[in-house]
C-alpha positions in Angstrom: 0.0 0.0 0.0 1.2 3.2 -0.9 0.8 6.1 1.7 1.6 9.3 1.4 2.2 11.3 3.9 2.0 15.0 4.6 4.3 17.7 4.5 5.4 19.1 7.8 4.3 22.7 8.0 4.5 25.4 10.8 1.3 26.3 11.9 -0.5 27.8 14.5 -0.3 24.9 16.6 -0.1 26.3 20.3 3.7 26.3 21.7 4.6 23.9 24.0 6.1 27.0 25.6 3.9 30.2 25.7 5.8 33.6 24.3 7.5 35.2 27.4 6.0 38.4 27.7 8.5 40.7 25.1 9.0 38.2 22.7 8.5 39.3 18.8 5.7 37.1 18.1 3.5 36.8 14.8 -0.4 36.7 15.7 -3.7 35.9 14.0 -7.3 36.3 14.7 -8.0 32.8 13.2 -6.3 29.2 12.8 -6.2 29.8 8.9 -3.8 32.8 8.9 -5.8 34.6 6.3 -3.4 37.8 5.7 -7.4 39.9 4.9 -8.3 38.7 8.9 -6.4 40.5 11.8 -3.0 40.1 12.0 -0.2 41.4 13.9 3.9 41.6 13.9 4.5 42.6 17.7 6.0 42.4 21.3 3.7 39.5 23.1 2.3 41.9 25.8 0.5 37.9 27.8 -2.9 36.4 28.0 -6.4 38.4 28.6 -8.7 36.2 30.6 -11.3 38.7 30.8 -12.1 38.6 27.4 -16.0 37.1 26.5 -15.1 33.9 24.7 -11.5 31.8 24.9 -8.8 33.9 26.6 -6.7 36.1 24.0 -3.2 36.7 23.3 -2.3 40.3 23.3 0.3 42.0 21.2 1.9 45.6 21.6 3.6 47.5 18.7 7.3 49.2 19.7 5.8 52.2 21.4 3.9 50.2 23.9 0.4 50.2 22.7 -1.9 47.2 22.1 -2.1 46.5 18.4 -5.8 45.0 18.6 -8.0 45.7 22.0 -9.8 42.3 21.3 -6.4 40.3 21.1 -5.3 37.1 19.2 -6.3 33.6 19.3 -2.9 32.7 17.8 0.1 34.0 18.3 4.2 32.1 18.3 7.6 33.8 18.3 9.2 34.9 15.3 12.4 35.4 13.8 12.3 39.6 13.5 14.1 39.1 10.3 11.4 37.2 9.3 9.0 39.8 10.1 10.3 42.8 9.1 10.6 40.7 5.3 6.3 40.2 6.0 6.0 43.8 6.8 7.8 45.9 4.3 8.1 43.4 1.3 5.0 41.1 1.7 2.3 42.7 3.3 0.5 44.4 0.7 0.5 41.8 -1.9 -0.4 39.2 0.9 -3.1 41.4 2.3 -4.6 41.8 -1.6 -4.7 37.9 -2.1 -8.2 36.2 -2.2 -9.3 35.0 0.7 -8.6 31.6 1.9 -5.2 31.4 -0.7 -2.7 32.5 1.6 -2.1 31.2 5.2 0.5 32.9 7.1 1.2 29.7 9.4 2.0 27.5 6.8 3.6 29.8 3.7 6.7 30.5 6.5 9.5 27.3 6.7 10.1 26.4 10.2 13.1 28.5 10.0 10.9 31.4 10.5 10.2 30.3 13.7 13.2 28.9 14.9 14.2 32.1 17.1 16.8 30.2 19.0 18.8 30.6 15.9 18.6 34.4 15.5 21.7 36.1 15.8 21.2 39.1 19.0 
């Protein structure tokens, strides 16, 4: 019997370690990582229980502020490189794409999230 199997992709899967509070993280309002839904490039800011529905991760920008008041549902450390490459290369053309084309979680390589890596 022939099996194939699947690729291994980075997704959204929860951390086994939550983001310290600090940590450059990428977040999204939704499993699929649609670029047109909420998403966010920030500093993990920790979880808001008070929140109607699950608890939400929030996420401040570099002055401080909180990028989205109602939070994320996702959210896992990335590599800033990484990042800055989604913000001022990819963003506009990712944001433009029709929905359900493009998921964030699973276009990056594990690379992308391998912050252990990233040179200081």
């Amino acid at each position: 019997m022939n099996e194939q199997k699947q690729p291994a992709v980075a997704g959204p899967v929860e951390p086994t370690v939550m983001p310290a509070v600090g940590d450059y993280v990428l977040a999204t309002k939704w499993s699929d990582g649609d670029p047109g839904d909420p998403w966010a490039l920030g500093f993990y800011a920790g979880l808001d229980t008070r929140l109607p529905g699950s608890p939400r991760h929030m996420v401040h920008d570099s002055q401080g502020n909180n990028i989205r008041p109602n939070g994320y549902r996702y959210v896992r450390p990335i590599r800033k490189d990484v990042g800055a490459w989604l913000l001022n290369v990819a963003a506009k053309q990712l944001e433009a794409s029709p929905p359900g084309t493009v998921n964030l979680w699973t276009m990056l390589t594990p690379a992308a999230f391998d912050v252990d890596s990233e040179q200081a």
